[in-house]
N, C-alpha and C positions, 0 to 999 in steps of 0.2 A: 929480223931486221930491227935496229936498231932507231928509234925516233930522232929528228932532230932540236936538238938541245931547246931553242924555241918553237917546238913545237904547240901550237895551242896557246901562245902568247897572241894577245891583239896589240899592232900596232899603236902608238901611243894615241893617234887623233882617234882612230876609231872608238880605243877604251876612254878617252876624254867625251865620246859622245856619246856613249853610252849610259856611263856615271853621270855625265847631267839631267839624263831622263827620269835617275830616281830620286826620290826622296830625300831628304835632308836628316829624317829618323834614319833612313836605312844605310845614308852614308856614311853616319858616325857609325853605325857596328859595322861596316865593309873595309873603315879604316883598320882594323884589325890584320887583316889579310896578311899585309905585306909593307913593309916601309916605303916602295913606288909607289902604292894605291893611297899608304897615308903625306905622301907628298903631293901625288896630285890635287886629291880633294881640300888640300892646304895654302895649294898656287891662288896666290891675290886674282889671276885671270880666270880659273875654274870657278874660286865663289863669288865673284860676281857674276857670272854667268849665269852661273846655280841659281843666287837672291831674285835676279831677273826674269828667272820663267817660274821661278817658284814662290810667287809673293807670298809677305807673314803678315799677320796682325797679334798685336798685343792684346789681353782683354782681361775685364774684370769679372767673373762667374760670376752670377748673383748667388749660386749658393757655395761657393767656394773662395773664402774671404782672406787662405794665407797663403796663395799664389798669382803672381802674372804668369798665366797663361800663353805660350805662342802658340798660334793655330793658323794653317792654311786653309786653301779657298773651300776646301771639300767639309770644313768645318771640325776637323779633327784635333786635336789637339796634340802637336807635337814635342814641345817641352815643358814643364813647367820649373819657374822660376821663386826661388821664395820671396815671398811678401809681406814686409809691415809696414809700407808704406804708401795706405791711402790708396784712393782711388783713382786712377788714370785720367791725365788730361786728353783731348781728341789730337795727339801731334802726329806728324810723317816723318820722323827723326830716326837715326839708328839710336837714340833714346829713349827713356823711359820720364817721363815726368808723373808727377802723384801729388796729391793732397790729401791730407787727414781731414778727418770730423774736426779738430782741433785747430785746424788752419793751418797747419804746418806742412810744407811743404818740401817734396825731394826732386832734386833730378839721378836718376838711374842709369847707370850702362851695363845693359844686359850681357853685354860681350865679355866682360872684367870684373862686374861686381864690384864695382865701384860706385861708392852715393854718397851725393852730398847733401846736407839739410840746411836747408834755407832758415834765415830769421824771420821766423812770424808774418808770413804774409797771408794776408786776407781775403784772396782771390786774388786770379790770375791765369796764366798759360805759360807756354815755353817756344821760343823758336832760336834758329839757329844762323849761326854766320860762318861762311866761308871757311874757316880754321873748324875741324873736328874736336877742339882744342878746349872749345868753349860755348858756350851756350850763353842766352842773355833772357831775363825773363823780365814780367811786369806783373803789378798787380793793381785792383780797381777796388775804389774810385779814389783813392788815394797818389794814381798817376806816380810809380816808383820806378827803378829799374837798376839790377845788380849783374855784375858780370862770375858769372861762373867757370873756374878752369877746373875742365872735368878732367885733361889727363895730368894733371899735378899728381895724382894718386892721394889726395888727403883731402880734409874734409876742414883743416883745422885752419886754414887763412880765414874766416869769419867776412864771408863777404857783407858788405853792406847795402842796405837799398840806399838809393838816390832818390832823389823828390825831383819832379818833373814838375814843370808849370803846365796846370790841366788845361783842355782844349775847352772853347765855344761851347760843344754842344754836349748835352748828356749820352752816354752808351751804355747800349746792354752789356756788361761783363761776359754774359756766359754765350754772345754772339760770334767773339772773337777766334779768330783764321791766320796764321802766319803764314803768310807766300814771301817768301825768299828774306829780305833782312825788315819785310816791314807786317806792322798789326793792322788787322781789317777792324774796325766793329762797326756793328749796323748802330744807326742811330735809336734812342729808345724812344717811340713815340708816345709814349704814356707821358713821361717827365717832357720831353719838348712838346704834348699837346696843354698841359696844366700851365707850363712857363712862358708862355710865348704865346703870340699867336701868328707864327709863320711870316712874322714880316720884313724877315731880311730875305726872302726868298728862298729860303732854303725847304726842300721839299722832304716829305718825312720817309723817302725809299735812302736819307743819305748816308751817304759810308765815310767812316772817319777813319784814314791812315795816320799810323806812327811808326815812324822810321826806327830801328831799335839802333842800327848804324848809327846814326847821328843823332839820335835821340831827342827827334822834335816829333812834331805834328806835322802832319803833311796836309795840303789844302784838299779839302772834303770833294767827295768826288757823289755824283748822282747818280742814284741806280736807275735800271730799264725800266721800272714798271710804271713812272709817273708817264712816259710817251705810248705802253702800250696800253695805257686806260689812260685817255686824254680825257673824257667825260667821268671818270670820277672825280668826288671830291674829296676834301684831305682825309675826313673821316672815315671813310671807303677805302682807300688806298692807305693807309694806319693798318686796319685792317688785315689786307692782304700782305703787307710788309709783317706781321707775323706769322706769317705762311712761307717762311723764306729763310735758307742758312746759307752761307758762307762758306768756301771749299777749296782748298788750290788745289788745281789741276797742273800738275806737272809745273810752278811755278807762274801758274798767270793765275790771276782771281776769278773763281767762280760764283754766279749767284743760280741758288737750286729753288727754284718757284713749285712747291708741294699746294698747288692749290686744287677745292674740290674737284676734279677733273678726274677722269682714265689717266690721265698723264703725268710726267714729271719731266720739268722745262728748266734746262740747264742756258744761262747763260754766260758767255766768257768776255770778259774785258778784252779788247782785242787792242786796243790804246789808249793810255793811262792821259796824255798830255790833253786829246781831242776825248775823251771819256766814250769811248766807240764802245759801246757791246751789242754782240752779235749772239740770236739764239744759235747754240750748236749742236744741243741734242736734244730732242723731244723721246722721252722715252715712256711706254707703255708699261702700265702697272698693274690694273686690274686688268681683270679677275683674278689675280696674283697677287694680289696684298691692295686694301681695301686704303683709300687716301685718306679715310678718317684713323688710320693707323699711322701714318706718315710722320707723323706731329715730334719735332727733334731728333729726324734722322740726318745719319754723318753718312758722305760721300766722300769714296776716294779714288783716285785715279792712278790705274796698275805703269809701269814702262810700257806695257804695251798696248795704251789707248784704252782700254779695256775699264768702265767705270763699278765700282763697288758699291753697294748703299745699303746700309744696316740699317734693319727698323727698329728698334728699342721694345715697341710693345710688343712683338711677336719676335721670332726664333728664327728667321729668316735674314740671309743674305744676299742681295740679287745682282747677279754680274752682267753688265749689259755690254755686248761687245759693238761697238757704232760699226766696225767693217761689214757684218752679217745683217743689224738691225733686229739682234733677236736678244732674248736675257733666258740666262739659266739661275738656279735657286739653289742654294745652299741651306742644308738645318743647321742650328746647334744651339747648344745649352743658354739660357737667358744671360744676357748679358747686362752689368752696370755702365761698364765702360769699353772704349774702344780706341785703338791707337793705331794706324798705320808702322809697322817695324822696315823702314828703310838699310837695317844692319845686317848682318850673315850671319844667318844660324849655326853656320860650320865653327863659325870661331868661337861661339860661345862656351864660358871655362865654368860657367856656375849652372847649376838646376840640372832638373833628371830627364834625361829622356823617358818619353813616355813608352 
């Protein structure tokens, strides 16, 4: 007896569901197969699909200094990308941003291989607008900001910075968080406790917005911690404001409170206009990673609720899921830097699979 012709073929939604369950390594060798299988895993619907149950991060090895690394949550590392440019800034972009020891600065698309380098900025970050098109960066304390078209494919329009008229109050540089077209930075309370003495009312938990859209300053907005420690005083609460980083969670503003505690206490801006925040996750850490370890960790939030936190001094990444209330741990190699990759591994034309 004779088979039939498709026999042993799976219908397409089932092999569509299937291939999402694997790997993004094992997808690029399975595109081999057959020209259906490298069209499916090539469908704009498949890899987003994919990117969304398979989150990336970017990363900088500490002892491996001529790759960006992409690595999943199991801490493995799935491609790497070559690198001579600098260290990674903390973005969620299907981007890459870098700075040299020299100051020089790139933005990168891992997907193309495409880089542009920046003129000479001093520090800074990167966030992104509406168009994939383009990116807009700034840099401190010099208050600049150039616009970058990353899909031109060339590097050679010689953007320029623009000089911005600086805000009131002084900020930390290396505080700064982009949630959707605007910059967070905490206020620096060192420079505003030497300058001042707090008598325009301004409290030192404040956060200073800059629109990159429209490229002002936005009115300074007050964080939680002055109302949940009413009996501190300013020097106390100074303090504890540097026990605290900056995060966007899926585009709203986060403030991540690492104070000595078991704990770590996420709060979310929940309205910008009436300056509303709300704690939303209280999340457990010890005997799991010690809070005097805590000190400059980056927080990211997955599509699916699901929060990330990388601790710098140890090897560990801890994914806390709010649906269950519980955290799992991830190892891997020490890292300098770290990046949320919001892009699709699938499409990526440069680096090796590992």
């Amino acid at each position: 007896m004779l088979a039939a012709p498709n026999a042993g073929v799976l219908p397409p939604d089932v092999l569509f569901d299937v291939l999402l369950r694997l790997s993004a390594k094992l997808l690029c060798r399975l595109r081999a197969v057959c020209r259906s299988w490298r069209a499916l895993t090539s469908d704009p619907l498949f890899t987003g699909a994919h990117a969304a149950r398979h989150p990336l991060f970017l990363a900088n090895f500490r002892d491996d200094h001529t790759h960006v690394n992409v690595v999943d949550l199991s801490g493995s590392v799935v491609k790497r990308i070559p690198n001579v440019y600098g260290l990674l800034l903390p973005t969620s972009l299907d981007l890459a941003c870098a700075m040299t020891v020299w100051d020089s600065c790139h933005v990168f698309d891992p997907s193309t291989g495409t880089v542009c380098v920046l003129p000479e900025p001093s520090g800074g970050g990167c966030g992104s607008k509406e168009s994939k098109q383009a990116a807009r960066l700034f840099r401190l304390h010099l208050f600049e900001v150039l616009t970058v078209n990353i899909g031109s494919g060339s590097s050679s329009s010689q953007p320029q910075w623009r000089a911005m008229p600086g805000g009131d109050e002084f900020v930390e540089p290396g505080s700064a968080i982009v949630v959707g077209e605007v910059v967070y930075f905490k206020i620096d309370t060192t420079f505003a406790a030497l300058s001042r003495d707090f008598r325009h009312g301004i409290s030192v938990d404040c956060i200073v917005p800059f629109d990159l859209a429209k490229e002002e300053w936005r009115e300074i907005l007050r964080g939680p911690t002055s109302d949940i420690l009413p009996t501190y005083d300013q020097l106390d609460n100074g303090c504890l404001w540097t026990e605290t980083i900056l995060a966007d969670l899926r585009g709203s503003l986060g403030l991540v409170d690492y104070r000595r505690s078991q704990h770590i206490i996420v709060w979310l801006l929940k309205d910008f206009d009436s300056v509303l925040w709300v704690k939303e996750y209280t999340i457990q850490i010890e005997p799991i990673v010690s809070t005097e370890l805590c000190v400059k960790s980056s927080l990211f939030m997955l599509d699916d609720g699901r929060l990330v936190i990388h601790f710098p001094r140890t090897e560990l990444f801890l994914i806390y899921d709010p649906r269950t209330n519980t955290s799992t741990q991830a190892e891997m190699r020490h890292l300098d830097a770290v990046a949320m990759y919001t892009g699709n591994l699938l499409s990526l034309q440069v680096g090796d699979i590992v």
